[in-house]
C-alpha positions as CSV (number, residue, x, y, z in Angstrom):
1,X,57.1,119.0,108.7
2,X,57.5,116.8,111.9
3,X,54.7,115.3,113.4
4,X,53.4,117.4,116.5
5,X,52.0,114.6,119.4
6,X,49.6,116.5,121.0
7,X,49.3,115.7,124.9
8,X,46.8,118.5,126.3
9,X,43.3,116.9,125.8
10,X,42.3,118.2,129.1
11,X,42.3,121.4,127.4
12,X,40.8,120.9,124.8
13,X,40.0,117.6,121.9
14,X,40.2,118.2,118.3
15,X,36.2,118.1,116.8
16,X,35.9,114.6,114.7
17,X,35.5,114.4,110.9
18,X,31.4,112.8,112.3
19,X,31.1,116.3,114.0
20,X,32.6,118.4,111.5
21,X,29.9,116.6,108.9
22,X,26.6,117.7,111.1
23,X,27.5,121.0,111.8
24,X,28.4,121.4,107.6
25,X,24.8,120.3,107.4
26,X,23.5,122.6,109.9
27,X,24.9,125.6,108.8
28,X,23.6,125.0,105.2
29,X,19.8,123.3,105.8
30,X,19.6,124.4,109.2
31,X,20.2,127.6,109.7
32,X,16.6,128.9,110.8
33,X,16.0,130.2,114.3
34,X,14.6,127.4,116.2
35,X,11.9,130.2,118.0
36,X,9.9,130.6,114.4
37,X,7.3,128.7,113.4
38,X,8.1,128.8,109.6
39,X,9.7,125.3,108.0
40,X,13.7,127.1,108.7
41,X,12.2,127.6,112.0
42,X,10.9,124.1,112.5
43,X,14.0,122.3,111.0
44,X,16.4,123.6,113.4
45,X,14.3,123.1,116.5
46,X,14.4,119.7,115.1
47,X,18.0,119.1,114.9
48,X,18.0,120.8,118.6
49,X,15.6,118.8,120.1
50,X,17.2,115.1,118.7
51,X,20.7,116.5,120.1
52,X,19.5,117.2,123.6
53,X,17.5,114.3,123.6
54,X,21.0,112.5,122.5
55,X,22.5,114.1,125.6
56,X,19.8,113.6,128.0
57,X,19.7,109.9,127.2
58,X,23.5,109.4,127.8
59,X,23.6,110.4,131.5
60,X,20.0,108.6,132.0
61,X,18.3,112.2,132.6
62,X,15.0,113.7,130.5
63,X,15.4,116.4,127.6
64,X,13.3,118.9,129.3
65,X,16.4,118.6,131.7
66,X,19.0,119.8,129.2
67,X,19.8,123.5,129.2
68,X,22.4,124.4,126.4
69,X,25.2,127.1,127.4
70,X,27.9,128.4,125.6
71,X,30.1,125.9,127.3
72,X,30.9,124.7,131.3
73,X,32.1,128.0,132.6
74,X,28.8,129.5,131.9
75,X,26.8,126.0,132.9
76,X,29.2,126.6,136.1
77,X,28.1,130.1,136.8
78,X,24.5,129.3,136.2
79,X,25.0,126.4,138.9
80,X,26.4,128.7,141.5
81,X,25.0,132.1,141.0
82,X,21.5,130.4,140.1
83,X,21.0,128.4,143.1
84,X,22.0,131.3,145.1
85,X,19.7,133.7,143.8
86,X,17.0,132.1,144.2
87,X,17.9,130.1,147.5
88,X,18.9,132.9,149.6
89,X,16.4,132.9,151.3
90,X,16.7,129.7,152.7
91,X,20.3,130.7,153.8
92,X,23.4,132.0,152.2
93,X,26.0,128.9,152.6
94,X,27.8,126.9,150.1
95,X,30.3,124.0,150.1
96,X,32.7,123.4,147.7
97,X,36.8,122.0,147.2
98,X,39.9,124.0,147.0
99,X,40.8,122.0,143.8
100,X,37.7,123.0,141.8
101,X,37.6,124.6,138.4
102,X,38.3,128.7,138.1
103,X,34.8,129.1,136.8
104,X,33.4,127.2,140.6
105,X,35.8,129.1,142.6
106,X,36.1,132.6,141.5
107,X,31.9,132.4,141.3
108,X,31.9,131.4,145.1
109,X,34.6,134.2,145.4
110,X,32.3,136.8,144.1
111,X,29.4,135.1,146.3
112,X,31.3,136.1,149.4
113,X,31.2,140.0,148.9
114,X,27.3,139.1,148.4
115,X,27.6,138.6,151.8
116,X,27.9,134.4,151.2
117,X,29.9,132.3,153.3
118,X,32.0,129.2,151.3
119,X,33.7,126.6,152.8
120,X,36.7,125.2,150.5
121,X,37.2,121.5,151.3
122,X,40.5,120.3,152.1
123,X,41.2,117.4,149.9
124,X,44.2,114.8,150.5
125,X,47.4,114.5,149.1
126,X,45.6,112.3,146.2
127,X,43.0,115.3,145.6
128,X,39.9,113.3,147.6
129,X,37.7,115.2,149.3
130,X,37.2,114.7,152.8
131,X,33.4,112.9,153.2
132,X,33.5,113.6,157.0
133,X,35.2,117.2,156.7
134,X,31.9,117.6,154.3
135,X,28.9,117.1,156.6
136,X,30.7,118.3,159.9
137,X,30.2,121.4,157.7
138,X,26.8,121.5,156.6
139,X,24.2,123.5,158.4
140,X,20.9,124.5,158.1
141,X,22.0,127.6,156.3
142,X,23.3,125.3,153.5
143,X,21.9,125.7,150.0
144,X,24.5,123.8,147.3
145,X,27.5,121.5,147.5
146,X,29.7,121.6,144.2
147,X,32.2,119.5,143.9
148,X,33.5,118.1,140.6
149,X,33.9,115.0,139.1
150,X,37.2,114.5,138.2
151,X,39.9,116.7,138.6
152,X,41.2,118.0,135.1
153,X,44.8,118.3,136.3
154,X,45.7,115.4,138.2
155,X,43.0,113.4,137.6
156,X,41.5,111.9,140.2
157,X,37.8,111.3,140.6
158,X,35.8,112.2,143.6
159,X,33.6,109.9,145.2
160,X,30.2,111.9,144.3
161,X,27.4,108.9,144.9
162,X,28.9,109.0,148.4
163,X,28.2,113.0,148.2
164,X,25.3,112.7,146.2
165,X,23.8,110.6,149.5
166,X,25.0,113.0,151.9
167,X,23.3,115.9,150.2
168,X,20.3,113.6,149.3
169,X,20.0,112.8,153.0
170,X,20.4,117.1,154.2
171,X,18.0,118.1,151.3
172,X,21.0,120.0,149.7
173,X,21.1,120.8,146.1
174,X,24.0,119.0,144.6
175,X,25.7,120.4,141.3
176,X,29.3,118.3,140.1
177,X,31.4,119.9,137.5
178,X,31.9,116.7,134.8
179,X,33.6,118.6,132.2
180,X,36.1,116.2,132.5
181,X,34.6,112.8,133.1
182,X,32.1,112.6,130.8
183,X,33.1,110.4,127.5
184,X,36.3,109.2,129.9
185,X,34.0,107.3,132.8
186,X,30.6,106.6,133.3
187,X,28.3,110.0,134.6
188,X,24.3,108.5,135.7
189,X,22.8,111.4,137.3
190,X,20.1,109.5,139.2
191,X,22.4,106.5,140.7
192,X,25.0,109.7,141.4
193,X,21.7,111.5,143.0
194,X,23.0,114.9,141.3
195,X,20.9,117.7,140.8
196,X,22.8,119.5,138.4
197,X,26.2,118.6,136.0
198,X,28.0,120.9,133.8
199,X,29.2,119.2,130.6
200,X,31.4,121.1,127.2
201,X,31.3,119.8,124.3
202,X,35.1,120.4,123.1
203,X,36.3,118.1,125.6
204,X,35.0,115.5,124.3
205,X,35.9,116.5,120.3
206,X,33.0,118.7,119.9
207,X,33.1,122.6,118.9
208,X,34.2,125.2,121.0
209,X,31.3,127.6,122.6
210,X,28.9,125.3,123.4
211,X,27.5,122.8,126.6
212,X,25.0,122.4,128.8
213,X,23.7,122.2,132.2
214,X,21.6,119.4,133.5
215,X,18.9,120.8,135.9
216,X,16.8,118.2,138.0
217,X,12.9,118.9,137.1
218,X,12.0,120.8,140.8
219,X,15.4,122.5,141.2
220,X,14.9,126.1,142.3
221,X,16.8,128.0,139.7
222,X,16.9,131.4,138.8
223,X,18.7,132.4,135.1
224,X,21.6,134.8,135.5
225,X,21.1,135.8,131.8
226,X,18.3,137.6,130.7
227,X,16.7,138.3,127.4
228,X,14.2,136.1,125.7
229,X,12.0,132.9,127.1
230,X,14.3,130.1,125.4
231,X,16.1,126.9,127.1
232,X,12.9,126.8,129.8
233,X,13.3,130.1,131.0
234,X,16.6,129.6,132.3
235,X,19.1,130.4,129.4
236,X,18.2,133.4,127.3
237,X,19.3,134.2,123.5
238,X,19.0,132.3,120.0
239,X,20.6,128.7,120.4
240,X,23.8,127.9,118.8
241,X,22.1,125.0,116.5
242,X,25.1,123.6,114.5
243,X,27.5,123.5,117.9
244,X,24.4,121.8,119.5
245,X,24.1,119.1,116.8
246,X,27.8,118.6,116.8
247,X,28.0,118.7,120.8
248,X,24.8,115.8,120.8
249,X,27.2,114.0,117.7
250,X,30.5,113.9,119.7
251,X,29.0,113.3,123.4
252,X,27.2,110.5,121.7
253,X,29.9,109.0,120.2
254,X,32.6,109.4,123.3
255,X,30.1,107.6,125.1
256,X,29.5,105.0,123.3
257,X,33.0,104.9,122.9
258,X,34.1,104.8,126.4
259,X,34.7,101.4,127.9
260,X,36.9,100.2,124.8
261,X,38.6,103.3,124.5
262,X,39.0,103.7,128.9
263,X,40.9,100.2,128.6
264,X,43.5,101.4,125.7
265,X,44.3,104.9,127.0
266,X,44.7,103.3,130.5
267,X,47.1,100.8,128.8
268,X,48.9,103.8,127.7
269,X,49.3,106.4,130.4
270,X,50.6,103.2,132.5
271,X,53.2,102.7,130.1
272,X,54.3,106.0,130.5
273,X,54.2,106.6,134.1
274,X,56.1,103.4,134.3
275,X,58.6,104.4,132.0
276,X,59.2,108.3,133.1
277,X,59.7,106.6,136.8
278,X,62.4,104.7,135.2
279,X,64.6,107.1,133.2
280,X,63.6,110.3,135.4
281,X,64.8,110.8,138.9
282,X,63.2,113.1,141.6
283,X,59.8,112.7,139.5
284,X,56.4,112.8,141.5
285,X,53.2,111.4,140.4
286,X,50.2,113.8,141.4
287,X,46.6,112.2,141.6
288,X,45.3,109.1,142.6
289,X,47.0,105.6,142.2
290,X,43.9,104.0,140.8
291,X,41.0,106.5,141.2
292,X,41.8,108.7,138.7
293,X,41.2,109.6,134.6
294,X,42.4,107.0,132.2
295,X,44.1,109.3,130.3
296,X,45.6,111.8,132.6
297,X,49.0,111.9,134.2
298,X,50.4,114.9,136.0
299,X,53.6,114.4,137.9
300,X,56.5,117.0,139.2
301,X,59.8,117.5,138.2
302,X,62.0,118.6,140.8
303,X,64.5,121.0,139.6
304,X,63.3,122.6,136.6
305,X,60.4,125.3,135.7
306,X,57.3,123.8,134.1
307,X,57.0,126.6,131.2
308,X,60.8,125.8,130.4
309,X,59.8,122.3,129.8
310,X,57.0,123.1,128.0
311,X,58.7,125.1,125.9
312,X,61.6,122.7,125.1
313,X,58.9,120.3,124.6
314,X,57.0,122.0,121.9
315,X,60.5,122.4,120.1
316,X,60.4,118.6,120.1
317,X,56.9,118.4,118.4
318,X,55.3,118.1,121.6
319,X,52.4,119.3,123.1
320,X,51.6,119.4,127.2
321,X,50.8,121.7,129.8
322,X,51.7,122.6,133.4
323,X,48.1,122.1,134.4
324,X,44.8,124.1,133.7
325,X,44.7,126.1,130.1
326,X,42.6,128.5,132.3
327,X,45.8,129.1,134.4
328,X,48.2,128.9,131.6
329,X,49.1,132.7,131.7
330,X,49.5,132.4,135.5
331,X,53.1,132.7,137.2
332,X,51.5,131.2,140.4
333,X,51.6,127.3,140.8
334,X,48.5,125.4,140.3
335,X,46.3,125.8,143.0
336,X,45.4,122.2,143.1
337,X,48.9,120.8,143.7
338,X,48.8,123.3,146.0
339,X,45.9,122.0,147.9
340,X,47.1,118.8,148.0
341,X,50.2,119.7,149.5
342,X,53.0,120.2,147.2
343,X,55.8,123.1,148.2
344,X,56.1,125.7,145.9
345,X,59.2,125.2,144.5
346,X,58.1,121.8,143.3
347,X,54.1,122.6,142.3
348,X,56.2,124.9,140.2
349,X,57.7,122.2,137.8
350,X,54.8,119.8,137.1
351,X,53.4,118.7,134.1
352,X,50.4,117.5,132.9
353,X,50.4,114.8,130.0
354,X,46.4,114.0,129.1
355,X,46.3,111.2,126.5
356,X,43.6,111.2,123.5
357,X,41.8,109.5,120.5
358,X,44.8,109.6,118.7
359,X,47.6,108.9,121.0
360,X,49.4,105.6,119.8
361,X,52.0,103.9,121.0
362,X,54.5,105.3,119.2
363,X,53.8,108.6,120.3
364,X,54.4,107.0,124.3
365,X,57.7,105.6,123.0
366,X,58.5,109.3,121.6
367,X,57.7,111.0,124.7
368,X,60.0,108.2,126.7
369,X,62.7,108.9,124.3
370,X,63.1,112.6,124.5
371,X,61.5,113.9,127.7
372,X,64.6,112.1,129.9
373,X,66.8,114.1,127.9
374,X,64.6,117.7,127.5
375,X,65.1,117.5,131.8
376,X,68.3,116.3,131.4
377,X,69.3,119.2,129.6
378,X,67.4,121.9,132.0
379,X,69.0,120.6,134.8
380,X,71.9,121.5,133.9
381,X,71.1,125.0,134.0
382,X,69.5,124.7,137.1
383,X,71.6,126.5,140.3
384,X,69.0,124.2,142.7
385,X,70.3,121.0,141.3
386,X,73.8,122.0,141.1
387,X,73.5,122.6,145.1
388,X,71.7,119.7,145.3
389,X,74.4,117.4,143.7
390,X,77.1,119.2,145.4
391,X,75.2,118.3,148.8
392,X,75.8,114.6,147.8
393,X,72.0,113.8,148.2
């Protein structure tokens, strides 16, 4: 069997051997509920209470800060739907991007038949939110400004100390979705003067169905799950111990990890935007020049369909995506190439190549061998290009 090159670890990582070996452990020794007060009991609240102390101490916060979730679209909801309820008082107003995350968007969505009002950012044609759009909107009515890290399509990575400050200085509650950043780039929650992040652990080759959201001690908060007293109150229902040992394994690791590996996958996504721009014409690159993941390239291909190529692709041993695996079933283009102001017909064709652990060179010089010739090939099928050619452009 051929070697598959997998190029979609924005969807999701593959959990290390390191992981794999603690949540073996926990399933065997540790397997008590970590509420009873009987030895089982007592070793798993152990195990619990060293991972989120292992988490906490990676993004300089305090473990009673840590509360576990089945992953970031639940630490996403609790963000937006706990602030609400028990803000609304205050007002009913909440900022956010149009190039945030399903699980931000579509819970600000169902905010607004609450009787909410959302403003949706506009962002530039490199994905940045605009800092002065942002507090030209505020108003005393405000109660939460989301807006994530980095961008898990195109990569590019707001400016949040700069929004962390603005929402500092209007005594706004500030939550940032860093699903994606952390274990790429540096995430401090008190130099960023965030109030809340979302984090899941398989992004960052942990298991599936686990993460956490970081509440500042003195956020108002309510839970939007209900059930017994565990995670302070705020996240009812018996704690997945093994995935929380193996999240606190891998985030501990990836951080560690990330200035070494930051400098080899940047070394590597360079060389192949350099060398698509070469042997591919009518290619654009989305995101950021410089502000952006080290991992993550997204660009469009004029001229062909993005599933078609991802198809052809995965006949090659290749693995890739259009964009969001949350979107993946969608015929609509990505709303955040969209937003930053790509037509339709060319939002339509992008692809999104996110570079991991285990990407080598070789597997660059793979992709740079066959890609050229995978569009080559659905071009020629294409009646847009034919006109195109016969237009003489």
């Amino acid at each position: 069997m051929k070697k598959l090159i997998y190029l979609d670890n924005n969807a999701t990582t593959p959990v290390r051997p390191e992981v794999v070996e603690v949540m073996d452990f926990c399933h065997t020794e540790c397997f008590g509920n970590p509420s009873t007060v009987y030895s089982f009991g007592r070793n798993a609240k152990r195990v619990m209470d060293e991972s989120r102390e292992k988490i906490a101490r990676m993004i300089d916060a305090s473990k009673d800060e840590i509360v576990f979730t089945s992953g970031g679209t639940e630490a996403d909801n609790l963000a937006v739907f706990g602030i609400a309820k028990a803000n609304k008082d205050k007002g009913k107003h909440i900022i956010t991007s149009k190039i945030e995350h399903h699980a931000v968007i579509n819970s600000c969505k169902a905010l607004e038949k609450d009787g909410f009002e959302i403003t949706y950012l506009d962002v530039d044609k490199y994905g940045i939110v605009n800092l002065e759009q942002l507090e030209r909107t505020i108003k005393k009515e405000t109660i939460l400004i989301s807006i994530m890290h980095a961008n898990n399509e195109i990569g590019t990575i707001e400016p949040i100390a700069e929004i962390g400050k603005i929402a500092k200085k209007h005594k706004i509650y500030f939550h940032s979705d860093t699903v994606q950043s952390i274990g790429k780039i540096n995430v401090d929650v008190k130099e960023m003067n965030l109030d809340m992040i979302s984090i899941s652990s398989h992004k960052l080759y942990g298991p599936k169905g686990i993460g956490c959201l970081y509440v500042k001690k003195g956020t108002r908060i309510k839970p939007i799950l209900y059930g017994g007293e565990q995670e302070h109150h705020l996240r009812a229902g018996t704690e997945n111990v093994p995935g929380i040992a193996g999240f606190g394994r891998a985030m501990e690791l990836a951080v560690t990890e990330t200035d070494k590996e930051n400098k080899r996958l940047t070394r590597l996504r360079d060389m192949l935007q350099e060398g698509l721009a070469k042997r591919i014409m009518h290619i654009i690159f989305n995101g950021h020049p410089t502000e952006r993941l080290p991992g993550t390239l997204n660009c469009a291909i004029q001229f062909i369909e993005g599933e078609s190529l991802i198809l052809k692709l995965d006949d090659l041993g290749i693995c890739a995506s259009t964009g969001s695996a949350c979107s993946s079933a969608s015929l609509e283009p990505s709303h955040v190439l969209m937003a930053i102001g790509l037509p339709h017909e060319i939002a339509h064709g992008s692809l999104r190549l996110s570079l991991g652990r285990d990407t080598t060179d070789e597997d660059i010089d793979y992709v740079l061998d066959v890609l050229p010739k995978a569009v080559e090939e659905l071009r020629a099928f294409s009646p847009l290009y034919k006109e195109f050619l016969k237009k003489g452009k």
